[in-house]
N, C-alpha and C positions, 0 to 999 in steps of 0.2 A: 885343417887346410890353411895355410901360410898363403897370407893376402901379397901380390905380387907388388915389390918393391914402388913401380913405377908407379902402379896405380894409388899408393897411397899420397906421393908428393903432387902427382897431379889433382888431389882432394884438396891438402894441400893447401895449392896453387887457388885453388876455385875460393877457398874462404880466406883470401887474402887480397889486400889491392894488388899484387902482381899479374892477376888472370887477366889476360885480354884478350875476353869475348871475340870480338872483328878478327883479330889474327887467328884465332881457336879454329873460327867458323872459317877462314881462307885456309888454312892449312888442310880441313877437314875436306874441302870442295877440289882441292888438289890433289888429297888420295883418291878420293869417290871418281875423279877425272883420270887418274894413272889408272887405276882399277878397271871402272869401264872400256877405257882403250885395247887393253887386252893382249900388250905389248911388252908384259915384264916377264920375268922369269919367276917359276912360282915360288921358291922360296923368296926372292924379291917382293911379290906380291902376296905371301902372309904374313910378311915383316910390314908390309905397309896396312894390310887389312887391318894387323894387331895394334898399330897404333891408330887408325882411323879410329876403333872401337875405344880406346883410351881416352881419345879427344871426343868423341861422342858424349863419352860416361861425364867429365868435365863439362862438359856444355849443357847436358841434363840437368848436373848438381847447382852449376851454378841460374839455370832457370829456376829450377825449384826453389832455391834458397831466396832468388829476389820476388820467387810468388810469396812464399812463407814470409819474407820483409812488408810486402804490398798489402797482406793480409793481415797482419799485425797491427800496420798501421793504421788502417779503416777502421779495425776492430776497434782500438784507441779511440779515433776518429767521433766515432759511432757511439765509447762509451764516456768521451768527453760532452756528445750532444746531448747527451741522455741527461746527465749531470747538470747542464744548463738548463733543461727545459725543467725537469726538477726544481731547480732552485728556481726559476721563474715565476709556478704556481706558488712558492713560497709566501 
């Protein structure tokens, strides 16, 4: 199965400083708001569905990645303390 072109640059996008989150998340709340209204035509509205879900996927990765940054860093954090208090009993 051939990963859809779109979805790869929008990955991408996510592990780069190009991504920005806030417009990600406004553009996402503008399909969700066209969608809900109930006022498109359907092929209009799975052209919008399919990219809501694109920008979803994007807004996922890029939480995940800055949980996996958060966590990394504590870990660090955590095994730099460790090292201090070691060397302290020294």
């Amino acid at each position: 199965m051939q990963r859809d072109p779109h979805w790869q640059r929008s990955r991408r996008l996510v592990m780069t400083e190009e991504f920005d989150f806030e417009k990600n998340m406004k553009n996402l709340k503008q399909i969700v708001s066209k969608l809900e209204n109930g006022d498109l035509p359907i092929d209009e509205a799975l052209k919008n569905f399919e990219q809501g879900v694109k920008i979803s996927s994007s807004l996922k990765k890029y939480l995940d990645d800055a949980q996996k940054k958060i966590d990394e860093n504590l870990s660090q954090l955590n095994l730099d303390s460790q090292r201090k208090g070691d060397q302290d009993e020294v």
